[in-house]
N, C-alpha and C positions, 0 to 999 in steps of 0.2 A: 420671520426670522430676523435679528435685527444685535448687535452686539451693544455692549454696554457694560459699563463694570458694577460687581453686586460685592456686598461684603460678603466673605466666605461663613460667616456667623449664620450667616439668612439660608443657606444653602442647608437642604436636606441630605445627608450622606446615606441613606436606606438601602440605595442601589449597587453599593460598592459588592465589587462580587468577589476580591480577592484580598487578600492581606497587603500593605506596605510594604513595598520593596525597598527599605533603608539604603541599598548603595543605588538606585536608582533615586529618591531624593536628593542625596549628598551632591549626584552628578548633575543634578537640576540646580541647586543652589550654589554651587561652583560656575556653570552658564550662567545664569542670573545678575555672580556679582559679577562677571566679565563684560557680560550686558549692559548693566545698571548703574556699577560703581554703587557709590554710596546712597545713591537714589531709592526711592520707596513709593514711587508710583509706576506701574505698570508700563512699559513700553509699547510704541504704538503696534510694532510689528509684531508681538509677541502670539504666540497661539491658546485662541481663547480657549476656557473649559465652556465645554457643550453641557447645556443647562434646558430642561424642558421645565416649562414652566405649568402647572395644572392648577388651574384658582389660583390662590395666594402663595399657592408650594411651587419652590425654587427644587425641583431634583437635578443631581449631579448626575451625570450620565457616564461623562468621559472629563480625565484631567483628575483623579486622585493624589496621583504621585506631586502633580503640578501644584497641586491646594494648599498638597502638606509642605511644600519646599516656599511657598508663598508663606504659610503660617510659621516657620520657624524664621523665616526671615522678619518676622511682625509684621508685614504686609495686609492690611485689612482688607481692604479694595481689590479684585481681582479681575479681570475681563475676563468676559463670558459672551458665549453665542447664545442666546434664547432663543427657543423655539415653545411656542404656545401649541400646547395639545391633550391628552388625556393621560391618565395612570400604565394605560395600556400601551400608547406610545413611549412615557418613559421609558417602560418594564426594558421595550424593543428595543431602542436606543442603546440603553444601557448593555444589553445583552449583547449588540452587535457591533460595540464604540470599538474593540481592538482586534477583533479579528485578523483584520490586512495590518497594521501597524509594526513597524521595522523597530521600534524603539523599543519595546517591550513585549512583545505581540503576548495572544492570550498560552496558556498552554495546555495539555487536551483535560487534565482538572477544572482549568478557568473557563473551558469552553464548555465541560457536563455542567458546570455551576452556570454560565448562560440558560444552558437547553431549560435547568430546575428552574431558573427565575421566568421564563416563559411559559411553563409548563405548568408553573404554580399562578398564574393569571386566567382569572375567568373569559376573559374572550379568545385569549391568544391559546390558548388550549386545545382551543377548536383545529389550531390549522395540523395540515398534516405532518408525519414525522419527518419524509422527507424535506418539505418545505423549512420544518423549523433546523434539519442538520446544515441545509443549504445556509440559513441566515446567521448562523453560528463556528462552523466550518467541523458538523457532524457527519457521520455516516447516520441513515434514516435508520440503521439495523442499531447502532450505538443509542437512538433519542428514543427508539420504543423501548429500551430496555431502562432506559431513565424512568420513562412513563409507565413501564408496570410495575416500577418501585414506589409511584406518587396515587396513593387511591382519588384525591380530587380531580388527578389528571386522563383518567380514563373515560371517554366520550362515546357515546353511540355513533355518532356521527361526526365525520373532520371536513375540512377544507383543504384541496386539494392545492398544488400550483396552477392550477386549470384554474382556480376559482370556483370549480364543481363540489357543490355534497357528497360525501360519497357513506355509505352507511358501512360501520367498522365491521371485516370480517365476510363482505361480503364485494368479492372479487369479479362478480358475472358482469357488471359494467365492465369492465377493464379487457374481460377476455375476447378473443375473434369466434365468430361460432365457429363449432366442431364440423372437421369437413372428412369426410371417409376419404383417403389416402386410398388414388387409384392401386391395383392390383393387377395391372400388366396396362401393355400398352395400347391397347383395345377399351380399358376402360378407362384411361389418360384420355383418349382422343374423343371419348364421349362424354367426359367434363368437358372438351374443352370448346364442346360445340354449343354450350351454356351460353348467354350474354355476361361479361365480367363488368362490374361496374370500379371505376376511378383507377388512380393508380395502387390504389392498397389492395383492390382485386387482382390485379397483374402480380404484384408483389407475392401475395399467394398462391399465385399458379405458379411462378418460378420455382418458391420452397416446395411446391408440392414435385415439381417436374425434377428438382438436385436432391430432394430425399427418396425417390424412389427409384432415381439412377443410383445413388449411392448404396439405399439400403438391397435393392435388389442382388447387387454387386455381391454383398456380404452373405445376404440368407442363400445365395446359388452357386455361391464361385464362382462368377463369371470370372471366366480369363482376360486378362488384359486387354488382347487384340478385338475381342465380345466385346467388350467395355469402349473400345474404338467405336464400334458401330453403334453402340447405344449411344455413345455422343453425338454421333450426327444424324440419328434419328429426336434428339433433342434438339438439335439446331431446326429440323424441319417442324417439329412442337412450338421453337420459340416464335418461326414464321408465321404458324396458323395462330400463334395467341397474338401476335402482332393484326391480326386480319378480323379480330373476334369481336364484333361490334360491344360497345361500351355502351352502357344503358347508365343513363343520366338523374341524376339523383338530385332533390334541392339540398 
């Protein structure tokens, strides 16, 4: 990454993903001459346009608004952050240059036209819905339905945030195995004489030990004061699951 000024001529505008905002120019070029005065090279402190560079292609990433307000000023020369990478890197870049930004930030139009510009890329395709809402500022329920509107965009297989495969449609990775929900408390106390392995096993006997205090509650009408003593026949549950040896996993 290394900064440097390029003429905006040489720059590929491909990646713009929204229209001109006219009175966000004018306000650029109003700073500019306050900045500059009658001067026509770039200032040192100025904020460069992020620029990925791929081969010989200059893509624009971020700094539209800044380009245009440079080019109506006749300004050739503009500083730019380069960063050398791939088509796919741009694509990203591009897609996630305004997300956080106070000055114009994206709006949830400019952020479904991110999700489609990532979404229409052969690798980045790949990653999951969520991952791609996260990098755009989607809900992962908003980017699949981006992605069943794009037939290139539908994959047998995504990339997870884990960095895991995971094959579309097919959830049994992701689920805890199915565990038969004790049926009184006789047969609570002989799960619980099982070995639990780590703490996502403990976690499970808890949910099992608060949904069968609760749902018992409901399907028998226990009375309140019942419901008293079911809890403190839970607190002596929580004891023995404290005492349950823990069987060691690599």
């Amino acid at each position: 990454m290394k900064k440097q000024t390029l003429s905006w001529r040489n720059l590929d505008l491909s990646l713009r993903l929204r229209p001109v905002n006219e009175c966000h120019v004018e306000d650029l070029i109003s700073w500019m001459e306050e900045e500059r005065g009658e001067e026509d090279t770039p200032i040192a402190d100025e904020v460069p346009l992020v620029v990925v560079q791929v081969g010989a292609t200059y893509y624009l990433c971020d700094g539209f608004h800044r380009l245009k307000a440079f080019e109506r000023r006749g300004i050739d020369e503009v500083p730019c952050q380069v960063e050398k990478g791939t088509i796919h890197d741009a694509r990203l870049r591009a897609a996630t240059a305004n997300r956080d930004q106070t000055a114009l930030p994206f709006g949830v139009e400019d952020r479904k036209a991110a999700a489609r510009l990532i979404l229409h890329d052969s690798e980045l395709k790949f990653k999951s819905d969520s991952w791609i809402g996260e990098k755009v500022g989607l809900s992962g329920t908003t980017v699949k339905k981006i992605r069943d509107g794009i037939d290139d965009a539908k994959v047998d297989h995504r990339k997870g945030k884990d960095g895991r495969w995971q094959k579309v449609g097919n959830r049994k990775g992701r689920q805890k195995k199915a565990i038969d929900t004790p049926k009184s408390w006789a047969d609570l106390a002989t799960y619980l004489q099982k070995p639990i392995t780590g703490f996502e096993k403990r976690r499970e006997v808890w949910k099992i030990n608060f949904d069968f205090l609760i749902l018992s509650a409901f399907r028998d009408g226990i009375p309140a004061d019942e419901l008293k003593k079911d809890a403190k026949r839970l607190q002596a549950v929580a004891k023995q699951v404290e005492q349950t040896p823990i069987v060691q996993t690599s």
